[in-house]
N, C-alpha and C positions, 0 to 999 in steps of 0.2 A: 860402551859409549857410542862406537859407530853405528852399530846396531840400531840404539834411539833414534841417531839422528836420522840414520835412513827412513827409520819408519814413520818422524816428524817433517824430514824432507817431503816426504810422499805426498800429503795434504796441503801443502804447497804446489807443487808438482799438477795434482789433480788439478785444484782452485784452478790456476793460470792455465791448464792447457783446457778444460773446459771457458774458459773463460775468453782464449783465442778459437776456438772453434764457436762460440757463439756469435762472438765479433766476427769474426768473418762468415757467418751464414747471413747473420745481418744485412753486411756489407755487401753481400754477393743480392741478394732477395729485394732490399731497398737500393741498389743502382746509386750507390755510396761511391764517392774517388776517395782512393787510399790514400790515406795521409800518412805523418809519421805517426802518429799515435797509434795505428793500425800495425805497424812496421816492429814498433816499438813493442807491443801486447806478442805478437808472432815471436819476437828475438827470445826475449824473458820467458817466453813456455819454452824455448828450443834450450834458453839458458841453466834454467833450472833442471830440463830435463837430462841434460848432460853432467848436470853438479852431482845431480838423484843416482846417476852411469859410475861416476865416480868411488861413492859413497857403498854401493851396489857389490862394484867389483873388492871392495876392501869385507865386507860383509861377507861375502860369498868364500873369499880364499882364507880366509881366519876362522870361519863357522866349522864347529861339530860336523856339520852335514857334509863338509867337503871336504875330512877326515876321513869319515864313513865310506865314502866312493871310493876313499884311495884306497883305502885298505879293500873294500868289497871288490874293486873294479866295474866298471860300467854296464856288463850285461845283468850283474844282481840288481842294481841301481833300476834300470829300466824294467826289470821284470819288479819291482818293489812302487804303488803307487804314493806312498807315505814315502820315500826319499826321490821319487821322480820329480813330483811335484818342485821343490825348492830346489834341485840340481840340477833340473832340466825346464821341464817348462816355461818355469817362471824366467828367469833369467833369458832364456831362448826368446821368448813371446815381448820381453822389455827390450832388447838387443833390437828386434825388430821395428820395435814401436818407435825406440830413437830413431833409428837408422830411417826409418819415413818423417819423422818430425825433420830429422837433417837433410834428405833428401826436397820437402816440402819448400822448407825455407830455400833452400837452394834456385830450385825450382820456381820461384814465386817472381826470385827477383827479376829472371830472364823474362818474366810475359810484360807485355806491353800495355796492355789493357788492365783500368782496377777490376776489372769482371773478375778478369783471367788471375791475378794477385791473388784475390778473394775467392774463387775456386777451386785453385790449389788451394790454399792454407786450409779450405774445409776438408777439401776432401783428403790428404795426408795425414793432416793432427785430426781429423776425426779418425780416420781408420785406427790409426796407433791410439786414440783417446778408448777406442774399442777398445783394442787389444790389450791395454793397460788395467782396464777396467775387468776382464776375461781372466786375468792371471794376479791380479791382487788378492793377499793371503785374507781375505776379510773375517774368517775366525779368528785369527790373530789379534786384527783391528778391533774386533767389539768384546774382546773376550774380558777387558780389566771392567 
């Protein structure tokens, strides 16, 4: 059941943080003052993507695949690219992406300027929108 929802969490997750980095390239390109609406689209991608962190870690510590590690231990793991993938990478490469989405917002609030607001929020949740985008299972995704 976690499982689903992570993976119906996810398109969610995507929608809104593609949807705050386009707001803010916007905002940043057309010389926009940040409003709360702006503030608001930024919170709810940080929000969900920490719900998505949540969801992530219960998936992760209850999966098969993190069975497999224990019993294998870590150097088979990493010499194996079929359990690297979902034990390492991906998880690794998501960890990160939050950790600059929360970094970002953090960051946005201290600038002074809606430039500066809207320059962070691009350039943070775009990088992690990367990195999110790099390490989702998408065989998974189109496989039904």
């Amino acid at each position: 059941m976690t499982k689903m929802i992570h993976s119906y969490w996810a398109y969610l997750v995507l929608i809104i943080l593609i949807a705050a980095v386009v707001n803010a390239a916007i905002g940043l390109t057309s010389k926009k003052e940040f409003k709360a609406k702006d503030l608001r689209i930024s919170l709810f991608a940080l929000i969900t993507a920490h719900i998505q962190l949540i969801f992530g870690f219960i998936v992760y510590y209850t999966s098969t695949y993190y069975e497999t590690m224990r019993s294998l231990g870590m150097g088979d793991v990493m010499k194996n690219s079929e359990l690297r993938k979902p034990l390492i990478e991906h998880p690794l490469m998501i960890l990160i992406a939050i950790a600059l989405i929360t970094i970002g917002f953090s960051k946005h609030k201290k600038k002074t300027t809606d430039a500066g607001k809207f320059k962070t929020i691009s350039i943070f949740y775009g990088i992690a929108l990367l990195l999110i985008l790099a390490v989702i299972p998408w065989d998974l995704w189109f496989s039904n």
